[in-house]
C-alpha positions as CSV (number, residue, x, y, z in Angstrom):
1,X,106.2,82.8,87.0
2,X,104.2,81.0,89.4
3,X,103.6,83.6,92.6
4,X,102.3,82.6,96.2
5,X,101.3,85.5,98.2
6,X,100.8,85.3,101.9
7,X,99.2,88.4,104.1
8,X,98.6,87.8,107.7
9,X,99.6,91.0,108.6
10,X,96.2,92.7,110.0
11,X,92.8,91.0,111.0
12,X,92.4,90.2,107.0
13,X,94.2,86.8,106.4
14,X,94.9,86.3,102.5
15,X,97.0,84.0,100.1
16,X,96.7,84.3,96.5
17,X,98.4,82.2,93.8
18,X,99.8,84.2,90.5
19,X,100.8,82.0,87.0
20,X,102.0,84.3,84.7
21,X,99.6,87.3,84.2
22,X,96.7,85.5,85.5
23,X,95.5,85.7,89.5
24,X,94.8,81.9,89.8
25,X,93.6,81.5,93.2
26,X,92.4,83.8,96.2
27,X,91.5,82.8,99.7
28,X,90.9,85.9,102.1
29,X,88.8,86.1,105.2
30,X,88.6,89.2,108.1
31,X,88.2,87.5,111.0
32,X,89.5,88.0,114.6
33,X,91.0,84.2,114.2
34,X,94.0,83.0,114.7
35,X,96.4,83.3,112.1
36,X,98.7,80.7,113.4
37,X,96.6,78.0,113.2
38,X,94.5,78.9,110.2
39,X,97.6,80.2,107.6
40,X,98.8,76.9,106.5
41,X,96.2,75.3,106.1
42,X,94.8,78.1,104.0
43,X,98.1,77.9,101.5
44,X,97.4,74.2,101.6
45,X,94.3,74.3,100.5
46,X,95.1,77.2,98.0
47,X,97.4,75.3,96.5
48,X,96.1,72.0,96.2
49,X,92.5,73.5,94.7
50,X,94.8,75.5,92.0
51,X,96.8,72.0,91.5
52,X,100.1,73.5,92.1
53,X,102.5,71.6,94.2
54,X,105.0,73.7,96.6
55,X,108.0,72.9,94.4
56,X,106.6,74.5,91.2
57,X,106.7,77.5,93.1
58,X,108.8,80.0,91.5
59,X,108.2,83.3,94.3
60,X,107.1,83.5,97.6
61,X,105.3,87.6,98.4
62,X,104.5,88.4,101.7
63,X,103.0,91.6,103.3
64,X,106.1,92.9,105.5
65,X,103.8,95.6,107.5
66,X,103.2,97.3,108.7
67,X,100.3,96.2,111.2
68,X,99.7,93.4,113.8
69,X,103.0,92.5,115.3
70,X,101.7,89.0,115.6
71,X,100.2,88.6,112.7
72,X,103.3,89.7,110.7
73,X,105.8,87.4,112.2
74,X,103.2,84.8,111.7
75,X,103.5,85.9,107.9
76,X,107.0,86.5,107.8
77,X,108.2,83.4,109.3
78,X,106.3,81.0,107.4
79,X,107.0,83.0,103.8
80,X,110.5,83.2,105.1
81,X,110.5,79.0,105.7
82,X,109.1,78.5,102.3
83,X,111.0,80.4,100.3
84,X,114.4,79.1,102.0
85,X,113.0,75.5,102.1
86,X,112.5,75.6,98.2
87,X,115.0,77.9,97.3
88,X,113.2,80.4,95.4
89,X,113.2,84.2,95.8
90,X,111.3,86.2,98.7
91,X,109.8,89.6,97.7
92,X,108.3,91.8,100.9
93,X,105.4,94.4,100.1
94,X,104.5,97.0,102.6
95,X,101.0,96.3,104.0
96,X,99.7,99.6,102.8
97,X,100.6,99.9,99.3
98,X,98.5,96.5,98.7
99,X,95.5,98.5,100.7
100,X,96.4,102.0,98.5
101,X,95.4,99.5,95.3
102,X,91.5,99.7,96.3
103,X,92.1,103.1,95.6
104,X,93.6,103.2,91.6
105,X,90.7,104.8,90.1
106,X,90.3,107.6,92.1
107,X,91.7,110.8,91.2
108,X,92.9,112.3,94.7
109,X,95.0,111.9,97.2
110,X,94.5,108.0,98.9
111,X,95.1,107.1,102.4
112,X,95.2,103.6,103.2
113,X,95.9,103.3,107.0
114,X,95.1,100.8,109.9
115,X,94.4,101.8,113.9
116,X,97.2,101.8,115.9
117,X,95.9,102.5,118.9
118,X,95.7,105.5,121.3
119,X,94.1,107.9,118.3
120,X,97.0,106.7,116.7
121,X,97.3,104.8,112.7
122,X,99.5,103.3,110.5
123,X,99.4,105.3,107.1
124,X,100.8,106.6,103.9
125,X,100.3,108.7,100.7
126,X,99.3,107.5,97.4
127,X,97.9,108.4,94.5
128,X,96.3,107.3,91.3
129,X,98.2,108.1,87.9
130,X,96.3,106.2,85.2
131,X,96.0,102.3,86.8
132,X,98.6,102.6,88.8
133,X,99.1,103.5,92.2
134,X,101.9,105.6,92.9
135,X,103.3,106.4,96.5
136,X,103.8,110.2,97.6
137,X,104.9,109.1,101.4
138,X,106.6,106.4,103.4
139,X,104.7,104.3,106.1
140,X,104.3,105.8,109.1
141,X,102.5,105.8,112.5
142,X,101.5,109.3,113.3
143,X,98.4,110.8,115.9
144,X,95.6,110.6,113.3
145,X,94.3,114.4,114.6
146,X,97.8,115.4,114.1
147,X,98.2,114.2,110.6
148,X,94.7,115.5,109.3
149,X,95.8,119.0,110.8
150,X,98.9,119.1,108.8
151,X,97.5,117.6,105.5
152,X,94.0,119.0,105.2
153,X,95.0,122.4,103.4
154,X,97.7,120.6,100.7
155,X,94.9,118.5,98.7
156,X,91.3,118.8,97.3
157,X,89.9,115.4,98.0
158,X,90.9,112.3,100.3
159,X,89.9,109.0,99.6
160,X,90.2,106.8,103.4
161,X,90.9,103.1,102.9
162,X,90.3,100.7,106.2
163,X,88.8,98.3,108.2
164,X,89.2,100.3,111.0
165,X,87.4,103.2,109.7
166,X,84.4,103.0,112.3
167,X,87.4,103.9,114.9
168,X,88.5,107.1,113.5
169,X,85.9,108.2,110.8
170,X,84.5,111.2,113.1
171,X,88.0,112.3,113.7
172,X,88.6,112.0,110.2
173,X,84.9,114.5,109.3
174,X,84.9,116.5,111.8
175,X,88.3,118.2,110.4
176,X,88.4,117.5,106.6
177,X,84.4,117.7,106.4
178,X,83.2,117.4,102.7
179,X,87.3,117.0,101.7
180,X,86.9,113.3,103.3
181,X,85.5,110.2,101.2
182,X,85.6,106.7,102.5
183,X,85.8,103.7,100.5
184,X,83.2,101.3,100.3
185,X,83.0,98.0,102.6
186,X,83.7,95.9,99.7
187,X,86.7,97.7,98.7
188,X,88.4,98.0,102.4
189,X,90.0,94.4,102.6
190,X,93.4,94.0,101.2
191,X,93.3,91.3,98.4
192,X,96.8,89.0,98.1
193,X,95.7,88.9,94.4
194,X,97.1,92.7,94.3
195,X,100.0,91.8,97.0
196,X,101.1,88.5,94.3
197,X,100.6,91.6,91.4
198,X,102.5,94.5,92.8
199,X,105.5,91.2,94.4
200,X,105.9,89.8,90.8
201,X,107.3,92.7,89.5
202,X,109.5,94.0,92.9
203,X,113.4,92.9,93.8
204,X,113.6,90.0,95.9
205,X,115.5,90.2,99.1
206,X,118.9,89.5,99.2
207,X,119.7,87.5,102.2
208,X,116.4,85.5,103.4
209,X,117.6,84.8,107.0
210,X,117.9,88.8,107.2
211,X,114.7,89.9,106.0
212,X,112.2,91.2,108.6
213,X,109.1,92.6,108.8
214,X,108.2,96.3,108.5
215,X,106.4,97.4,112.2
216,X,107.4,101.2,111.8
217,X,108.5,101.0,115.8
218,X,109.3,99.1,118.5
219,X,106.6,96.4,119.9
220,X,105.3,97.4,123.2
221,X,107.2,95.0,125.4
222,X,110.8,95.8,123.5
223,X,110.4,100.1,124.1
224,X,109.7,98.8,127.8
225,X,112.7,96.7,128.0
226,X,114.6,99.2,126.5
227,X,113.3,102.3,128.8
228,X,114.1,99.5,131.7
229,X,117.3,99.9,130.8
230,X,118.2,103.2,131.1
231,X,117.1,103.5,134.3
């Protein structure tokens, strides 16, 4: 089965192209760019350097959030055009399960998670049982003090996952102390080669048109509206 995987939904823009059990093709850059303008162009290319044309497609993956509200629709909409436009299957992958992956080899608990703002992050549970990544939580936004508070007496060892660990990673010592362990730079990029893995072998949706992206709550301007109204 030949797999196109599309991520746009943080800073870290990725496709990756899947043929059977082999990762093809990977483009994936962590840039404060615009994902509008740079996607297609980056599946074109992706595509055309693997020598795959768009109708040998077989399964369109994207990374349904949660995380930039921009950025996912940017994802969304385009994997959501593809797959329709060609008439093959859509699969959606939460954002944070293809960030957990960095984290298969170690032997705690693994908290992928991205800043949300206001001391507050995007997260979930996961941990490692052999190679595989197994999830112990759904995604959530949460107050990061909050969270570590709750969590840091129910496991031995934490392994953080992020870009956005500068942001929060005295929070994140100053209560866990030697419990805390941060991934490495290399490892703290999500790779669409794992999204195309972990999409290959998940249920498509059932109703393209439907399918939206994952943003755990409301965008800013909607809870606004919304509060507007009440009034």
């Amino acid at each position: 089965m030949k797999v196109l995987a599309i991520d746009s939904s943080n800073y870290c823009m990725g496709v990756a192209v899947m043929d059977g059990d082999m990762i093809i093709g990977e483009i994936i850059t962590n840039l404060k760019k615009n994902h509008s303008v740079r996607l297609m162009p980056a599946i074109d290319q992706l595509l055309e350097e693997v020598g795959l044309k768009p109708n040998e497609l077989e399964r369109i993956v994207v990374a349904e959030g949660p995380g930039s509200y921009t950025g996912l629709r940017i994802g969304v909409s385009i994997a959501k055009t593809l797959a329709w436009t060609l008439g093959i299957p859509l699969v959606g992958v939460s954002s944070l399960e293809v960030l957990a992956q960095s984290g298969r080899y170690y032997t705690g608990v693994i908290v992928p998670f991205f800043d949300a703002r206001r001391g507050q992050v995007y997260t979930s549970l996961f941990e490692s049982e052999g190679t595989f990544v197994q999830r112990r939580s759904q995604d959530q936004i949460v107050l990061l003090e909050d969270w570590l508070n709750e969590n840091k007496d129910k496991y031995e060892s934490f392994l953080f996952i992020s870009n956005d660990l500068a942001i929060h990673k005295e929070t994140i010592e100053s209560i866990l102390g030697n419990k805390a362990l941060f991934a490495p730079v290399s490892s703290t990029n999500a790779r669409p080669s794992e999204l195309a893995r972990l999409g290959s072998s998940k249920e498509p949706v059932e109703d393209v048109h439907h399918f939206t992206p994952n943003y755990v709550r409301m965008a800013e301007a909607e809870a606004k509206w919304l509060a507007s109204q009440k009034k």
